[in-house]
GUTORPA-543169 format. One line per field, with one value per atom (N, C-alpha, C): residue number from 1; atom name; x, y, z; residue in one letter. Coordinates in Angstrom, 1 decimal. Example, Ala and Ser with C-alpha at 12.3 -4.5 7.8 and 13.67 -1.06 7.14 Angstrom:
resi = [1, 1, 1, 2, 2, 2]
name = [N, CA, C, N, CA, C]
c1 = [13.2, 12.3, 13.2, 12.8, 13.7, 12.9]
c2 = [-5.7, -4.5, -3.3, -2.2, -1.1, 0.0]
c3 = [7.8, 7.8, 7.8, 7.1, 7.1, 7.9]
resn = [A, A, A, S, S, S]
//
This chain:
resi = [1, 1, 1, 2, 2, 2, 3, 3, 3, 4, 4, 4, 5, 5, 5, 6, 6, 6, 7, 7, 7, 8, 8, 8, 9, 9, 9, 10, 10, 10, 11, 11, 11, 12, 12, 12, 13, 13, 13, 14, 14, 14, 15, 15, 15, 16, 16, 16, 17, 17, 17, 18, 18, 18, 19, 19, 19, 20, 20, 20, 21, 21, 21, 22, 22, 22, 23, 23, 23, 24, 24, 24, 25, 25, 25, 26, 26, 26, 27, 27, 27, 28, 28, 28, 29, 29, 29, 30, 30, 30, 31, 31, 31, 32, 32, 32, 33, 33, 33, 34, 34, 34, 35, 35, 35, 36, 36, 36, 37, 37, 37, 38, 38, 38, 39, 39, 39, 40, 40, 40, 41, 41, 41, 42, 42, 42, 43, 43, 43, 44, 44, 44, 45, 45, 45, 46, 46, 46, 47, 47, 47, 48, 48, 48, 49, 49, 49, 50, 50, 50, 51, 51, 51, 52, 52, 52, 53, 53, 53, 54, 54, 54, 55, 55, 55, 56, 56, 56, 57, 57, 57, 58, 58, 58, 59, 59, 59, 60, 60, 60, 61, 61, 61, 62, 62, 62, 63, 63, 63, 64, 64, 64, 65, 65, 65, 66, 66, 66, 67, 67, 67, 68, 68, 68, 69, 69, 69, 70, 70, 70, 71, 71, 71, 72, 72, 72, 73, 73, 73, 74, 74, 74, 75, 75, 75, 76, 76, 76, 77, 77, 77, 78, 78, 78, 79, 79, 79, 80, 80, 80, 81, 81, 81, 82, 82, 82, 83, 83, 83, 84, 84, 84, 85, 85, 85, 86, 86, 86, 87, 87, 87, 88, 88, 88, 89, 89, 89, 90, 90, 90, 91, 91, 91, 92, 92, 92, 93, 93, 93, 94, 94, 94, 95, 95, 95, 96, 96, 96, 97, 97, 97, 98, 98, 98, 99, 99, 99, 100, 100, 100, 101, 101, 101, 102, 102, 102, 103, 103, 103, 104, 104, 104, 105, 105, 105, 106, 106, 106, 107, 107, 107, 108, 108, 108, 109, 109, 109, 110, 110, 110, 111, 111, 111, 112, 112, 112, 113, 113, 113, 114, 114, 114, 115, 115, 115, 116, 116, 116, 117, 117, 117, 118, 118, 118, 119, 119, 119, 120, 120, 120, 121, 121, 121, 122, 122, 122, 123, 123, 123, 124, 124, 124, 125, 125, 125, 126, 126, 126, 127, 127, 127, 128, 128, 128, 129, 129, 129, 130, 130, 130, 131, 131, 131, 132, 132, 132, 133, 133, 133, 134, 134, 134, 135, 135, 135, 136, 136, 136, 137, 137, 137, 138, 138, 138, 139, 139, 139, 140, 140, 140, 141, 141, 141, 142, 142, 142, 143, 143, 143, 144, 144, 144, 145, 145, 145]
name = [N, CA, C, N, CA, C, N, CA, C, N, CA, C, N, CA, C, N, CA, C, N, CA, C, N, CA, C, N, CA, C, N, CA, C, N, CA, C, N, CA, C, N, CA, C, N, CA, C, N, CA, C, N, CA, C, N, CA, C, N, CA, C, N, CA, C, N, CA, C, N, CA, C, N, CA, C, N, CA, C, N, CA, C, N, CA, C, N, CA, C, N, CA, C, N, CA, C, N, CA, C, N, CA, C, N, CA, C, N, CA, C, N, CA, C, N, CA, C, N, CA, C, N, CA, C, N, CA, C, N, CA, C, N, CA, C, N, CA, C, N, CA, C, N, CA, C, N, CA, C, N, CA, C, N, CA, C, N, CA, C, N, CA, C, N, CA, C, N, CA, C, N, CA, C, N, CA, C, N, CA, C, N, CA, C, N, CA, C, N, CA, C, N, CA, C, N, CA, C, N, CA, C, N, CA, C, N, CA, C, N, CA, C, N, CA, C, N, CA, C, N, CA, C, N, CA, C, N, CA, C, N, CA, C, N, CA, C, N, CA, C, N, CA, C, N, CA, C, N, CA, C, N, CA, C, N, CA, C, N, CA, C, N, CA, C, N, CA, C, N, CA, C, N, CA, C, N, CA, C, N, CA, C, N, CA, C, N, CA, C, N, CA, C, N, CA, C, N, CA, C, N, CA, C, N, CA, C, N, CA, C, N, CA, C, N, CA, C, N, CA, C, N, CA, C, N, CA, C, N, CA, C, N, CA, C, N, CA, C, N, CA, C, N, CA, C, N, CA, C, N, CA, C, N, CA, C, N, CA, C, N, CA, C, N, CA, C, N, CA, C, N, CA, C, N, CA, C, N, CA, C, N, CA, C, N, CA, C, N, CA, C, N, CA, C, N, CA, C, N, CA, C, N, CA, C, N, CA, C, N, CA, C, N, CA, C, N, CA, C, N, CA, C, N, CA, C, N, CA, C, N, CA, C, N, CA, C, N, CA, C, N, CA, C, N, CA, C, N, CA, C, N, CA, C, N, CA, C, N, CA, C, N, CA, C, N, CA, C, N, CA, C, N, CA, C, N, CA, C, N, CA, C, N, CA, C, N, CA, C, N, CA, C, N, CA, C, N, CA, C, N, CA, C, N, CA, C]
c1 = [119.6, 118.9, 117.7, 116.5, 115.4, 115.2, 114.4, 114.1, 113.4, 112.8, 112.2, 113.3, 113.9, 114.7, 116.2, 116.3, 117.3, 116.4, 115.1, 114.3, 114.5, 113.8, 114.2, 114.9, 116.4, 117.5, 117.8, 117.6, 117.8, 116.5, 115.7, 114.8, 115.5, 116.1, 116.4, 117.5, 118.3, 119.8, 119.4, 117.9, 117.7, 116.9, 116.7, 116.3, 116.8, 118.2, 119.2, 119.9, 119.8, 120.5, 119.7, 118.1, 117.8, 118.1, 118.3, 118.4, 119.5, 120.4, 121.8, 122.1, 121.2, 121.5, 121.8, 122.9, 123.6, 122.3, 122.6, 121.8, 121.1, 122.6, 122.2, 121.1, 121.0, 120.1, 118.8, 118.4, 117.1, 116.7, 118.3, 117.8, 116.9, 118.2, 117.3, 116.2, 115.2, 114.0, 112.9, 113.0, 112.5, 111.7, 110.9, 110.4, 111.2, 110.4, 111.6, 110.8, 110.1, 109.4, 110.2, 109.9, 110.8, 112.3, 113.1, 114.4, 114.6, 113.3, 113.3, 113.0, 112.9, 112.2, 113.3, 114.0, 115.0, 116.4, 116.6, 117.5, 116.9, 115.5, 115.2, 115.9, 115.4, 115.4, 116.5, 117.6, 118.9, 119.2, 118.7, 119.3, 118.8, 117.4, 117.0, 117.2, 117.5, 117.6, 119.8, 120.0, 121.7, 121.6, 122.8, 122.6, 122.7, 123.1, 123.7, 122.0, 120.8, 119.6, 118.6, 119.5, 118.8, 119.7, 120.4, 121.5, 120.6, 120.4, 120.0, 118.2, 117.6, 116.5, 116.6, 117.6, 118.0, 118.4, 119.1, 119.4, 118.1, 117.1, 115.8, 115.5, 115.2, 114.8, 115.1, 116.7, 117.4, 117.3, 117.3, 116.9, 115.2, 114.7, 113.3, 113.4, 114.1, 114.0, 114.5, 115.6, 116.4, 115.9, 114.5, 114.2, 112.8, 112.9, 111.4, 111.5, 112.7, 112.7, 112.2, 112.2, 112.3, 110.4, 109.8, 108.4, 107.8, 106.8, 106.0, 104.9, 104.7, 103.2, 104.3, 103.5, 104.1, 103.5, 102.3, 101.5, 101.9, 101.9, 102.0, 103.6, 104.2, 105.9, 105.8, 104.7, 104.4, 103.7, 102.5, 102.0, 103.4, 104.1, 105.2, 105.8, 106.9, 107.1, 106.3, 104.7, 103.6, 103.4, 103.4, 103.1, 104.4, 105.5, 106.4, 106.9, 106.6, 106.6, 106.2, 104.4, 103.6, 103.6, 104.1, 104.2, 105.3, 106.5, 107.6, 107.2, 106.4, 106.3, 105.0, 104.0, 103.3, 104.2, 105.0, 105.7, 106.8, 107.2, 108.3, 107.6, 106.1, 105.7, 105.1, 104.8, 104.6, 105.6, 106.8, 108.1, 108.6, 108.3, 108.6, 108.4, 106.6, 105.6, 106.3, 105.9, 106.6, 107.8, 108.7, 109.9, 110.1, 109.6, 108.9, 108.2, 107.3, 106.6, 107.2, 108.1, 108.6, 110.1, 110.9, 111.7, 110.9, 109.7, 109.2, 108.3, 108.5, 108.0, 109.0, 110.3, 111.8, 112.1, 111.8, 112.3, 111.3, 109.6, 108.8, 109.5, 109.9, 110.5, 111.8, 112.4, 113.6, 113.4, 112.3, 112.1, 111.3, 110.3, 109.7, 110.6, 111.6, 112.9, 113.1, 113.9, 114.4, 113.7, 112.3, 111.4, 111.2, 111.4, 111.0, 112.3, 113.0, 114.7, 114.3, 113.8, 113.8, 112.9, 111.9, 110.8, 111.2, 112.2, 112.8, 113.6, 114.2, 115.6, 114.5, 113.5, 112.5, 112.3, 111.6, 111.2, 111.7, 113.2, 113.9, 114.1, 114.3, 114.4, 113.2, 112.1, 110.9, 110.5, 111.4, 111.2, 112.3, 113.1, 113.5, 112.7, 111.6, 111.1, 109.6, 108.9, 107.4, 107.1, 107.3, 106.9, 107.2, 108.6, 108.5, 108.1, 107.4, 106.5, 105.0, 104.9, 103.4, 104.1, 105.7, 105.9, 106.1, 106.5, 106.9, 105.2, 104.3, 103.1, 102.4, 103.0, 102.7, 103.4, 104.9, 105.5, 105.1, 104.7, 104.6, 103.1, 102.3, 100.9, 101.1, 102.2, 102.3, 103.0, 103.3, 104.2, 103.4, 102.5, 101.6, 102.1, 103.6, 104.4, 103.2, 102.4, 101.8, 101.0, 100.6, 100.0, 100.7, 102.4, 103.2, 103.5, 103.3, 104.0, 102.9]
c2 = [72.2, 71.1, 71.7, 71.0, 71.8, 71.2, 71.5, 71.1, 69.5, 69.6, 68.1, 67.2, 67.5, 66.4, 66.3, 67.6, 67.0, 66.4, 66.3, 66.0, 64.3, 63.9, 62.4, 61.9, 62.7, 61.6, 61.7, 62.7, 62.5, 61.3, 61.4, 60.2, 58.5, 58.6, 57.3, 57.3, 58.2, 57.7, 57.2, 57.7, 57.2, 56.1, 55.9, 53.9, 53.5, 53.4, 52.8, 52.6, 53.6, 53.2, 52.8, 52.2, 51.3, 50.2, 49.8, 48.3, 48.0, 49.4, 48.3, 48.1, 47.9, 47.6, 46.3, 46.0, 44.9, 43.4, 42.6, 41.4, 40.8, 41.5, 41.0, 42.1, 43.5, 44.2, 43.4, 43.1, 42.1, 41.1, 40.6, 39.2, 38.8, 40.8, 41.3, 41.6, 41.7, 42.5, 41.0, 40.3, 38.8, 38.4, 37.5, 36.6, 35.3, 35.2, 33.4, 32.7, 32.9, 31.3, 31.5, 32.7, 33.4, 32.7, 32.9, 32.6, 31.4, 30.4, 28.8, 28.6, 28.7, 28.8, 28.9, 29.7, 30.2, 29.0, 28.7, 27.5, 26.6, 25.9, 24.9, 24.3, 25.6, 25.6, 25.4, 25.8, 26.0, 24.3, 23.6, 22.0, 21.4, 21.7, 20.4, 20.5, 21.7, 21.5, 21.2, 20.9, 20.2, 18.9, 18.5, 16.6, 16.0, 16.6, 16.0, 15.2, 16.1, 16.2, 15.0, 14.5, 13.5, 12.3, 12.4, 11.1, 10.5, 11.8, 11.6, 10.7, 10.7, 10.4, 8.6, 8.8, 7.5, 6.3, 7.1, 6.3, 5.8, 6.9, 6.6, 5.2, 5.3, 4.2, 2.7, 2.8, 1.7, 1.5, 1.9, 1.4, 1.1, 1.5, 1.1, -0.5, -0.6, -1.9, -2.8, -2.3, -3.3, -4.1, -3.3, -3.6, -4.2, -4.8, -5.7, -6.6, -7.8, -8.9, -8.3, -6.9, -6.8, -6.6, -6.6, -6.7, -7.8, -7.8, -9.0, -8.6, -7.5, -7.6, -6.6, -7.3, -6.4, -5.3, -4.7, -4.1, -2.9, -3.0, -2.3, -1.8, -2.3, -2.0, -1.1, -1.1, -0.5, 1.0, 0.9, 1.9, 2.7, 2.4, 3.4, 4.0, 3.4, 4.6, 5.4, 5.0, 5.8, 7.2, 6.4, 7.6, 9.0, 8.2, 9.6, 10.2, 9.2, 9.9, 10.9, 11.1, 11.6, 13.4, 12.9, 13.8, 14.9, 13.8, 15.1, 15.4, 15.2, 15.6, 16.7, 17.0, 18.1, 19.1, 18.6, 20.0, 20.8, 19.4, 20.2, 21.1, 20.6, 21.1, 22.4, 22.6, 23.9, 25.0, 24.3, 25.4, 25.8, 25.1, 25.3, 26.2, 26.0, 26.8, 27.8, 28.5, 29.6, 30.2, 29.3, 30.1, 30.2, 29.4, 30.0, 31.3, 31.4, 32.6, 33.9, 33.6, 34.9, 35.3, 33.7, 34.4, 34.9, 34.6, 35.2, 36.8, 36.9, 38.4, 39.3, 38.8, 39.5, 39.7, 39.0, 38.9, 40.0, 39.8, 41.1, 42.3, 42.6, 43.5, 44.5, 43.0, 43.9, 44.1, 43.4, 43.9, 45.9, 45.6, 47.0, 48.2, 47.7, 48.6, 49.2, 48.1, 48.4, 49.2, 49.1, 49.5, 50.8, 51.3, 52.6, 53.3, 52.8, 53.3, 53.6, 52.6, 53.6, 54.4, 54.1, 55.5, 56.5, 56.6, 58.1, 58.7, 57.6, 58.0, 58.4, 57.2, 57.9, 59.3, 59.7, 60.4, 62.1, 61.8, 62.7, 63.1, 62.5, 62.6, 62.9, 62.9, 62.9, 64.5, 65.3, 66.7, 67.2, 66.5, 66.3, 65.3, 64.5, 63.7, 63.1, 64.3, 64.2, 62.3, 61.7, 59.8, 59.0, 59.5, 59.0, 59.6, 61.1, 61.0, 59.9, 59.3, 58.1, 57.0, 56.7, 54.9, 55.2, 56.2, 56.2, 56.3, 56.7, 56.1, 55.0, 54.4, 53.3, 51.7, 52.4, 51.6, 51.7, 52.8, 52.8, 52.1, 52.4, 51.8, 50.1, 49.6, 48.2, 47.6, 48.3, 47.6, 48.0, 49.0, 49.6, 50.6, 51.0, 52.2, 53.3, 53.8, 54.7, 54.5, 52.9, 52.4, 52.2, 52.3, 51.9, 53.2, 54.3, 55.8, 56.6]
c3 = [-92.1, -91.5, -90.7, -91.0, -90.2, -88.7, -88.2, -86.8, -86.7, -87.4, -87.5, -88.1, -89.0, -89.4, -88.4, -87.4, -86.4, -85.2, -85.2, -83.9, -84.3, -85.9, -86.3, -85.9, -86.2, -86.4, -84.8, -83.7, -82.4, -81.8, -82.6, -82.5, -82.8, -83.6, -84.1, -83.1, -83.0, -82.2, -81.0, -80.3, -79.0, -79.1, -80.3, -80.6, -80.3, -80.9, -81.4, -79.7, -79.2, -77.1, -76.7, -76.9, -76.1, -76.7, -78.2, -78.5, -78.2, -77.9, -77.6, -76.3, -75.1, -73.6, -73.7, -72.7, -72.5, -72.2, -72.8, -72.6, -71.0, -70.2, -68.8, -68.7, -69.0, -68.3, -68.9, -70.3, -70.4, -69.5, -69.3, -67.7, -66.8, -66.7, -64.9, -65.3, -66.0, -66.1, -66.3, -66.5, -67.0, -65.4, -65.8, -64.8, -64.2, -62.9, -62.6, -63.7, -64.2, -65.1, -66.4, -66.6, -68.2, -68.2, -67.1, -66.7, -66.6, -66.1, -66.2, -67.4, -68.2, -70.0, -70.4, -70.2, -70.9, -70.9, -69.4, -69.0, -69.6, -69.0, -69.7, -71.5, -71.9, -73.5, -74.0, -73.5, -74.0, -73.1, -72.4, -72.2, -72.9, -73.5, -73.9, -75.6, -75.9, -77.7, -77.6, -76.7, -76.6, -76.8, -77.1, -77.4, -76.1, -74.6, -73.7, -73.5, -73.6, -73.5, -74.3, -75.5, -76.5, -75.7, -75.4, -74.8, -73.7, -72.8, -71.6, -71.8, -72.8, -73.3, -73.6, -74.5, -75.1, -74.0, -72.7, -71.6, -70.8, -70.9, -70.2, -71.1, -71.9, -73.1, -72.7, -72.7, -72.8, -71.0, -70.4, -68.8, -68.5, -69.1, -69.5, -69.9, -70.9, -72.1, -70.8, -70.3, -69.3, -68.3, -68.0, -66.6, -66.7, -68.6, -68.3, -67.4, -67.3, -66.3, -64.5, -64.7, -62.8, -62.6, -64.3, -63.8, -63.8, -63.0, -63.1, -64.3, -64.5, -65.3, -66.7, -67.6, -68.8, -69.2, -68.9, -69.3, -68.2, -67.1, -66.2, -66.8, -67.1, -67.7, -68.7, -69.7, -70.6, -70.3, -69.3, -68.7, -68.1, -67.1, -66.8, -67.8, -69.0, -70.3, -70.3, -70.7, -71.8, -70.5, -69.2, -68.3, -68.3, -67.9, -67.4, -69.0, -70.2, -71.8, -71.9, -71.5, -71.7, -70.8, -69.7, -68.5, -69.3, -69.5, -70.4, -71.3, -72.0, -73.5, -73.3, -72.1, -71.9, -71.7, -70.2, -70.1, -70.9, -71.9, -72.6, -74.0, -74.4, -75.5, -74.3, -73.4, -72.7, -72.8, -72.6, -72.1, -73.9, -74.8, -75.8, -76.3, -76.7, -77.1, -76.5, -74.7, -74.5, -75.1, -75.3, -75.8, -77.6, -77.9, -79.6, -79.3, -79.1, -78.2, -78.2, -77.4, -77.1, -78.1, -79.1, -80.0, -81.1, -81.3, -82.4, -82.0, -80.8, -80.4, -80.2, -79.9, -80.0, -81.7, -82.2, -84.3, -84.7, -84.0, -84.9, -84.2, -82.8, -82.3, -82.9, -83.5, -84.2, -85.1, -86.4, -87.6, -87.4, -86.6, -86.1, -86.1, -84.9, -85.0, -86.3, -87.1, -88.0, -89.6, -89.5, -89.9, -89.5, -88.1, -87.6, -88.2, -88.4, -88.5, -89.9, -90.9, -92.3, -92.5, -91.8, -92.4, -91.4, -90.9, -90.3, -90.9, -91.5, -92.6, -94.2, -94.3, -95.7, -95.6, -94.4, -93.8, -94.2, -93.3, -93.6, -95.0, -95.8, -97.6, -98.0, -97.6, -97.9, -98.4, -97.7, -98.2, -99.3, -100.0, -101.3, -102.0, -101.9, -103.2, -102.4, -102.7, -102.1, -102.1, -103.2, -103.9, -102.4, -101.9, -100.5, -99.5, -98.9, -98.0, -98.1, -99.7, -99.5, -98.8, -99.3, -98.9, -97.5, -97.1, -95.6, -94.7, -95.0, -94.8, -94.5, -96.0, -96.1, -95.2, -94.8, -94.3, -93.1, -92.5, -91.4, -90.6, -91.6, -91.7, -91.4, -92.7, -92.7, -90.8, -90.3, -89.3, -88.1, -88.4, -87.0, -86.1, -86.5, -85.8, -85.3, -85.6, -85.2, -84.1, -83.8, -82.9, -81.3, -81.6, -80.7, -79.9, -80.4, -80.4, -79.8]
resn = [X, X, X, X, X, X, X, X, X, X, X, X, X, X, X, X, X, X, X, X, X, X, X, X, X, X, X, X, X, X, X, X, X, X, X, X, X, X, X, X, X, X, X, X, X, X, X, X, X, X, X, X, X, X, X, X, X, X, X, X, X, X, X, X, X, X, X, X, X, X, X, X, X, X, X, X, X, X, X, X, X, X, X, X, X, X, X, X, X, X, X, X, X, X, X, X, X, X, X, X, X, X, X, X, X, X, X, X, X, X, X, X, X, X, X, X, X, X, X, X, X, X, X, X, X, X, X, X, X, X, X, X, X, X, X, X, X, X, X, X, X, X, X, X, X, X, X, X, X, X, X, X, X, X, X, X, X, X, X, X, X, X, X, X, X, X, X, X, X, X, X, X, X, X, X, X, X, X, X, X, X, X, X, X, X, X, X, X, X, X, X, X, X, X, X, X, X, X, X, X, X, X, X, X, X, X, X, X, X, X, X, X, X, X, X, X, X, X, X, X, X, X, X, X, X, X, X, X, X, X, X, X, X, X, X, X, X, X, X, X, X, X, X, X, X, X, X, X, X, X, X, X, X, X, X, X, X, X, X, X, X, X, X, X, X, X, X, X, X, X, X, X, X, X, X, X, X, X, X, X, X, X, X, X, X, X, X, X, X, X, X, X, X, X, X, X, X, X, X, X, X, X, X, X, X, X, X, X, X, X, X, X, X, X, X, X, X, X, X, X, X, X, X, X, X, X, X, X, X, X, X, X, X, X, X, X, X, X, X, X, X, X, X, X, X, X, X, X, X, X, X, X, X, X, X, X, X, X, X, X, X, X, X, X, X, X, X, X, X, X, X, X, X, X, X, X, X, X, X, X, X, X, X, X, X, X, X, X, X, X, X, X, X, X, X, X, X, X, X, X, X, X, X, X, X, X, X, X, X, X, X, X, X, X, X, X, X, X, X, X, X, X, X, X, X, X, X, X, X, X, X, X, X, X, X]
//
């Protein structure tokens, strides 16, 4: 085994211990807004969340008799609708955001992981020193490093 190919695979093994830190240590390292995103997100894609909606609705419909103006009855829904439906397409977007920067994160990983294992083989079968190139090219590893 030559030096480089035990330097690799001590390369990859010390990927592999940072992706596996415990989820709370990601927590702690997060923002308070990140961590309100986070809560947020996980209540409102629950059904307790669509219920809680549906009740708005129906106490809305209930309380035409307690207005005098109907239009103004109408303006209330369209206002506090409109209010949730900013902030939740805000908190959303963020947290789409950031699962789709965690998914390219672990494909990357896992990408770095085979052009080290290509890599290593690469000095039995010259064809893969090009794709491990090329793989690496395609994902931008050389940009991160």
């Amino acid at each position: 085994m030559t030096g480089a190919t035990s330097c690799r695979q001590h390369s990859l093994a010390g990927g592999r211990e940072e992706t596996d830190r415990p989820a709370a240590a990601t927590r702690a390292r997060r923002s308070p807004f990140e961590r309100f995103v986070e809560a947020a997100y996980q209540r409102v894609s629950r059904p307790p969340f669509f219920i809680a909606c549906v009740a708005i609705v129906v106490a809305w419909l209930a309380s035409l008799p307690l207005w005098t103006d109907t239009k103004a009855w109408q303006v209330a829904i369209h206002t506090v609708a409109s209010v949730l439906t900013l902030l939740l397409v805000a908190l959303l977007e963020n947290a789409g955001r950031r699962s789709a920067e965690s998914a390219q994160e672990k494909l990357n990983v896992i990408a770095e992981a085979l052009a080290a294992l290509m890599a290593s083989r690469a000095l039995e079968d010259d064809a893969l020193e090009e794709a491990v190139t090329r793989l690496r090219e395609a994902v931008g590893l050389e940009e991160r490093h």
